[in-house]
N, C-alpha and C positions, 0 to 999 in steps of 0.2 A: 141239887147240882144245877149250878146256869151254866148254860150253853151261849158261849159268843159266837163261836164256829163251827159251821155244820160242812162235814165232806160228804157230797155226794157224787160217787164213781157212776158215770151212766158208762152204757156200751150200744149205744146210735138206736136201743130198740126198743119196743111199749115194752115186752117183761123187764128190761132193764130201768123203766120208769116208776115202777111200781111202789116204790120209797118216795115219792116224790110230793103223793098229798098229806102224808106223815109228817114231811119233813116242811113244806108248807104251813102245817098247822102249830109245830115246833119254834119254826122261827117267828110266825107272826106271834106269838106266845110270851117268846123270851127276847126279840129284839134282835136274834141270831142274823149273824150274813152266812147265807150260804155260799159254796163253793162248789159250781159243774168241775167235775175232772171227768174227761175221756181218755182214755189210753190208747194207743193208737199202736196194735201190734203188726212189726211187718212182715210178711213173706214175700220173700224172691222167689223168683223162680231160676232154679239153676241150670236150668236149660239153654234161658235167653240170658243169664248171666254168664254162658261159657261161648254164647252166640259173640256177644255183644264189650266182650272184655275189657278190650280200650277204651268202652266209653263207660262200664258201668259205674262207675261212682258221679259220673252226671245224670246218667239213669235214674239212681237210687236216690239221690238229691234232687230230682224233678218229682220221683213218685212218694218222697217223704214229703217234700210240699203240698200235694197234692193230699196225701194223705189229711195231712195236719191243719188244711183250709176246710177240707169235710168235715173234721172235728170242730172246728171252731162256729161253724155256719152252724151245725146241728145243736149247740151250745148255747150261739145266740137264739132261737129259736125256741127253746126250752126255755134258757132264763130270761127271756119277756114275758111269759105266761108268769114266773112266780115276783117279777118287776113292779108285774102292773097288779100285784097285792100288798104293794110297798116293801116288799124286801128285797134286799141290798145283797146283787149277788155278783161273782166273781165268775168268770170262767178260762178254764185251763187246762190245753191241750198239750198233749205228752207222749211219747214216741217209748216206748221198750215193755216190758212184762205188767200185765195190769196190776196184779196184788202186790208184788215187792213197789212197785209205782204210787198205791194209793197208802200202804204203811209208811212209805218214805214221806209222800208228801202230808201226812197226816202228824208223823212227829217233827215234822225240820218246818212247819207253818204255825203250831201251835193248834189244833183242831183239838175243837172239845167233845167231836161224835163225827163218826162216821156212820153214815147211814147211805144201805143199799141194798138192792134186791137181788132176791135168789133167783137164779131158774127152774128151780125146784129139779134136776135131772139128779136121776138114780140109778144105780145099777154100772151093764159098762159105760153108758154113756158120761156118767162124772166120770168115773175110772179112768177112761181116756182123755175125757177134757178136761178133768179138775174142776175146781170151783173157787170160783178168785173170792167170790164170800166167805167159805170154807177157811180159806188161807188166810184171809183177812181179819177174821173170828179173833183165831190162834194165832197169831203173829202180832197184833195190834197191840198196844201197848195203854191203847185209851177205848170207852168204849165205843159198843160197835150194835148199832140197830140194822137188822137183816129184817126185811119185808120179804115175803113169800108172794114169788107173782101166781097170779091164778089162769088156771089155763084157758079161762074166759078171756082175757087179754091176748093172747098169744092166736086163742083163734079168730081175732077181729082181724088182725094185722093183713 
């Protein structure tokens, strides 16, 4: 199988990077462009959304920019590291649910892998939060390379 397009979902953080020398070594390999997608999940607070009524949809349109300039800054930052190994990458920030985000944009762009990392969480702790890997696996339509980040990573941070 050649790979022209590599998706890779980061989430702003080193265990979220953890696919990343993988996928480096993949594209330099096959010629691949890769693809940063962040997702950018929001939460209100509805507190100050019952404060602030008459203005929230300026509110929420200031802190989705704000949102969505963080993603993009942390994006370019990432993909000058795999740049300046000569691969050709794209980045693309995105506002709503990470998994149905990275399955959508992975079939309606043509991606030929997606590639990303676990958190490796177990127990209640996925139970409560899910796992947009997980979802990703089984939902995906193309395949799907899961890097297991190690918790040597997570405790440099």
């Amino acid at each position: 199988m050649s790979f022209k397009k590599i998706l890779v979902p980061l989430d702003g953080s080193q265990l979220g990077e953890a696919a990343l020398p993988c996928v480096e070594e993949l594209a330099v390999a096959t010629g691949a462009e890769v693809v940063l997608l962040q997702v950018v999940t929001l939460h209100y607070d509805i507190a100050l959304a019952e404060s602030y009524s008459s203005h929230i949809e300026q509110l929420s349109e200031e802190y989705e920019k704000g949102a969505l300039a963080s993603a993009r800054d942390y994006l370019d930052r990432v993909g000058k590291g795999l740049e300046e190994k000569g691969i050709v990458v794209h980045r693309v920030a995105e506002i709503g649910f990470p998994a149905e985000k990275v399955i959508a944009y992975a079939k309606e762009n043509d991606i030929d892998l997606v590639a990303m990392s676990t958190h490796g969480r177990s127990g209640i702790t996925r139970w409560i939060l899910g796992s947009v890997a997980d979802k990703v696996v089984h939902a995906a339509d193309r395949p799907v390379l899961v890097v297991r980040a190690s918790e040597k990573v997570d405790s440099e941070s």
